[in-house]
N, C-alpha and C positions, 0 to 999 in steps of 0.2 A: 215643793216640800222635798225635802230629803228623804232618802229610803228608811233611815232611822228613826224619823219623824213619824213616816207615816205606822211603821211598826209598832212603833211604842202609842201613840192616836189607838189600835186598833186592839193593842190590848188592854190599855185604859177600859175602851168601849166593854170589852169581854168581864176586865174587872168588876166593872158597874153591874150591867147585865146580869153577873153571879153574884154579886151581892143583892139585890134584887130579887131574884129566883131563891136564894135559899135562903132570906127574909120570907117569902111569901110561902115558903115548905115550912118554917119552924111555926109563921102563924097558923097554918091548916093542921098541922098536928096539934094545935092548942084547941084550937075548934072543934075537932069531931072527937078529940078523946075524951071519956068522960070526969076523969080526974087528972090533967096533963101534969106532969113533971117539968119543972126547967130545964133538967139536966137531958130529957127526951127533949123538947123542943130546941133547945139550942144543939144536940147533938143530931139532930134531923136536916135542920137550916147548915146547919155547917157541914154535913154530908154532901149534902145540893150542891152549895155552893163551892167546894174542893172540887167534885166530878163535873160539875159545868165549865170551871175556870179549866182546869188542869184539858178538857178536851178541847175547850178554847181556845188553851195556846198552842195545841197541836196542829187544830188544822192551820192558825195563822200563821206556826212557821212550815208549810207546807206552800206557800204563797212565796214571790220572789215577788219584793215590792222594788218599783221602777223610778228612777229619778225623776221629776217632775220640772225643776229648773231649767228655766233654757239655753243652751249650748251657749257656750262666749266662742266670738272666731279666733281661733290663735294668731298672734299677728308675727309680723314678717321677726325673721332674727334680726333683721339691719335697721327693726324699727319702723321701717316705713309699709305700707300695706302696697301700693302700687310695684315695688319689686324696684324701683329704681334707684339707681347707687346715686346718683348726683344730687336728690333729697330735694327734687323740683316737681312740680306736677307735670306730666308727658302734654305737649300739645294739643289741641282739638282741632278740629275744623271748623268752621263756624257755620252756625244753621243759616240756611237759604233766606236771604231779606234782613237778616242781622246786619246790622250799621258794624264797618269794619274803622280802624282807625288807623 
């Protein structure tokens, strides 16, 4: 995953999570009050959820997220990975007991 990926993944998460918590603040003000207001509950849930998101994203960009893809080797300028200018494979030896021809 890219760095960018994985940052935006993490504040998704944090979005959720504050919409979530201050869903579950505007319901607890409708519950223990005993004549609740909408404009009180929905002004409570949406309290919640600005100060959870909003410190959310602070510590996440407090984080340096890391590239996760794995390296490609850079290959030769001349095209060939071996290094050789003639664009032949270099010779071997041949293993011991190898049929030679």
């Amino acid at each position: 995953m890219s760095p960018n990926q994985k940052k935006a993944l993490a504040v998704f998460v944090a979005f959720l999570s504050s919409v979530i918590i201050g869903f579950v603040c505007g319901l607890t003000v409708m519950a223990l009050s005993e004549k609740p207001a909408a404009a009180m509950c929905v002004g409570t849930g949406a309290a919640a959820f600005l100060g959870v998101f909003v410190a959310s994203v602070a510590v996440i960009a407090l984080f340096e997220f890391s590239d996760s893809r794995p390296l490609q080797v850079p290959s030769s300028p001349r095209g060939d990975d071996a290094g050789n200018s003639s664009g032949q494979t270099p010779p071997t030896t041949p293993r011991p007991g190898a049929p030679t021809v």
